[in-house]
N, C-alpha and C positions, 0 to 999 in steps of 0.2 A: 504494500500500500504506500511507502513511504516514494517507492521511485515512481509511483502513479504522479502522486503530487509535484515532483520534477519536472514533468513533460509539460514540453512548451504547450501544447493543444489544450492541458486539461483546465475547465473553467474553475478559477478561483479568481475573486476580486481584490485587487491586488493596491496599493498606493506608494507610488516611486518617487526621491526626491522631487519639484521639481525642476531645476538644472534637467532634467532626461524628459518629464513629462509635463511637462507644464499645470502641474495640480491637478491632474485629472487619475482617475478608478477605473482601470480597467479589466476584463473581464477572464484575461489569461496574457500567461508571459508571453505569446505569441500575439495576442492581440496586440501588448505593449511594447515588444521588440517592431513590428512594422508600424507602428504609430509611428515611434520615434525615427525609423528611414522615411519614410513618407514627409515625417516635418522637418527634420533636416536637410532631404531633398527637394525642399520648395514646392511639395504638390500634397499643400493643405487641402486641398478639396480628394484626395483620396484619404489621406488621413484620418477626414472625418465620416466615412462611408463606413470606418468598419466597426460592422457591428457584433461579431464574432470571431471565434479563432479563426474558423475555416475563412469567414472574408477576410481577413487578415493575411493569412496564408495564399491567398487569390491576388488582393489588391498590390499585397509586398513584389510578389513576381513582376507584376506591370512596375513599379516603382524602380527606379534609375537611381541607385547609390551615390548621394554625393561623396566625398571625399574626406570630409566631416563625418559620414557614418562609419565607411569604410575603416579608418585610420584605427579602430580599435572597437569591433562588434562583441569582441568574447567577454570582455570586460564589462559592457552594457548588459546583455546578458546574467553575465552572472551576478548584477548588481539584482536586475530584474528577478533571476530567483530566489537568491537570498531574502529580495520584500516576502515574496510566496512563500517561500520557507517557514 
């Protein structure tokens, strides 16, 4: 049960500095890791589409990595799970 709650997919509502997300609750690490690609690569209007893991996981593919996200994902990540945790 414990690695259930690890995975980016699984819903839990989650609150990350925000420096990463800008004060907002979201619904799993996976919704939270493409947020934050999404808004660091300047395409707010996908960012705020998603409304689930899975459109998370949908919208992130369409989303173009700035340089900014790129430069250090695992670390973002793992901040994001440690909140879940």
């Amino acid at each position: 049960m414990l690695f259930l709650s690890l995975e980016s997919l699984t819903a839990y509502q989650i609150s990350i500095p925000v420096k990463y997300l800008f004060g907002l609750k979201h619904r799993s690490a996976e919704h939270a890791y493409q947020y934050v690609k999404a808004k660091r690569s300047g395409d707010i209007s996908r960012a705020t589409e998603i409304q689930s893991a899975l459109d998370a996981k949908k919208i992130g593919n369409m989303v173009t990595p700035s340089p900014s996200f790129t430069d250090n994902p695992v670390s973002l990540m793992t901040e994001i799970i440690e909140a879940k945790a």
